[in-house]
C-alpha positions in Angstrom: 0.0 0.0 0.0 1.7 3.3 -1.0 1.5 5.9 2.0 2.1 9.8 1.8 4.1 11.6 4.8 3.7 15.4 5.1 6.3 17.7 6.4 6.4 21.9 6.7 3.5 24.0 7.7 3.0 26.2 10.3 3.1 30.1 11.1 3.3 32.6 9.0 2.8 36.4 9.0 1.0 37.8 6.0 3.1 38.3 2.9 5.1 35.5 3.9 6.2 32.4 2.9 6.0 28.3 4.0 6.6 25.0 2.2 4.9 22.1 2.6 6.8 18.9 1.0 5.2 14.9 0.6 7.1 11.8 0.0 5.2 8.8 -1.0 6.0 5.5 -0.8 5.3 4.0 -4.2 4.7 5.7 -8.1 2.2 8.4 -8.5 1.0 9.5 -12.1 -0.1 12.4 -10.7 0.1 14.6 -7.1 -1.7 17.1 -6.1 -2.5 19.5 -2.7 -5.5 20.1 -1.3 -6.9 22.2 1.5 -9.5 22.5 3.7 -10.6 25.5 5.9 -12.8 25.6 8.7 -16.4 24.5 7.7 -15.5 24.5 3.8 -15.5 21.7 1.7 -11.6 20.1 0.6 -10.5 22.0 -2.5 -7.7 21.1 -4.6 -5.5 23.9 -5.0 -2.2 22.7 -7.1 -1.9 20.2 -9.1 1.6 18.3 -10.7 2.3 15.5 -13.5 4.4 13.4 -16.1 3.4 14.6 -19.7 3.4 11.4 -21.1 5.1 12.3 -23.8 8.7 10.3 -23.1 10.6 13.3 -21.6 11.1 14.0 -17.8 9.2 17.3 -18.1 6.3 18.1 -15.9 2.9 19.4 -16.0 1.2 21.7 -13.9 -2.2 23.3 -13.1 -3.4 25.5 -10.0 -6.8 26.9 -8.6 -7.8 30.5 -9.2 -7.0 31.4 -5.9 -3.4 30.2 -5.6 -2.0 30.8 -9.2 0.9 33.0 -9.3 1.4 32.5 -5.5 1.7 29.3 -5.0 4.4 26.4 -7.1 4.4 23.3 -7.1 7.4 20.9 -7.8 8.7 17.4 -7.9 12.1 15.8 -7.0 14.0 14.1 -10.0 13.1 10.6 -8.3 9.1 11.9 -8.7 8.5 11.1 -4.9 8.6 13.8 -3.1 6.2 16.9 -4.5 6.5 20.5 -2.3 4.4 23.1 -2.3 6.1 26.8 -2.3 3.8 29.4 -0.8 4.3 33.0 -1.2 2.5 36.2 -0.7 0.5 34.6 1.7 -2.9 36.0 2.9 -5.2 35.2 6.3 -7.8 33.3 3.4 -4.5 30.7 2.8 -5.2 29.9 6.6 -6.1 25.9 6.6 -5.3 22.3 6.8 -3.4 21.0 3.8 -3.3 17.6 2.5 -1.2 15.9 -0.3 -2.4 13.7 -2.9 -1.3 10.9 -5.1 -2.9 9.5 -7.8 -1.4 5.9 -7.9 -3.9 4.3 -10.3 -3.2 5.2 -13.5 -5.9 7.8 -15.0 -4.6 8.9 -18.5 -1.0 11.4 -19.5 -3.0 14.6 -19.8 -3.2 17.2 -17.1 -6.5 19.1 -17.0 -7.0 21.1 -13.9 -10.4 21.3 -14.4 -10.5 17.5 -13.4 -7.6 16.8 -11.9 -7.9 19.2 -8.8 -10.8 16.9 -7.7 -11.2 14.6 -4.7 -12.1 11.9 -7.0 -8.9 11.6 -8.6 -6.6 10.3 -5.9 -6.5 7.3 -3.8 -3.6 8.4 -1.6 -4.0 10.7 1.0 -0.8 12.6 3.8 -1.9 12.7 7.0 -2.6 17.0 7.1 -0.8 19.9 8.3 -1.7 22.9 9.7 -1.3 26.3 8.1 -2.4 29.4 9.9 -1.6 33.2 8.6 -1.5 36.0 10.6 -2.7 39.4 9.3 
């Protein structure tokens, strides 16, 4: 069974920055992070994977509300994916989650689909985030 550890997270004054980072255990064809704020439903927020196409190169895709803040990344090995957050704002204030898609789903990245709950099977365990204003 392939598991997801978190690490990072914490405190952070507005306009500031954290990273959040998730090794898995087995092969993903896709990760992804998620968050989830007090009384609001999980929603994905970044979203990272192979092209498919026989190169090493990456695809990626992010929420409205993130883009242009927020990168996501994966190490050469494709096990560990991080989250960089920047500029961050009291709204960012939640618990984060990552997400691996280990069941394989098709090359193509759409973010419309692939920043939804449905798509993954593998879960970290959550880490806090809280911003300050």
């Amino acid at each position: 069974q392939v598991k997801a550890v978190q690490s990072g997270g914490g405190s952070a004054q507005a306009g500031g920055s954290l990273t959040l980072s998730c090794t898995i255990s087995g092969v993903a064809y896709k990760m992804a992070w998620f968050r989830q704020a007090a009384d609001n439903e999980r929603e994905g927020i970044a979203v990272i994977g192979r092209r498919g196409d026989g190169s090493s190169s990456y695809s990626t895709g992010y929420a409205d509300s993130v883009k242009d803040r927020f990168i996501i990344s994966l190490d050469t090995a494709g096990k560990t994916v991080s989250l960089q957050m920047n500029d961050l704002k009291p709204e960012d204030t939640a618990k984060y989650y990552c997400a691996a898609q280990t069941v394989f789903r098709g090359w193509f990245l759409i973010p419309s689909r692939d920043l939804g709950r449905d798509q993954y099977n593998t879960w970290g365990q959550g880490t806090q985030v809280t911003v300050s204003s």
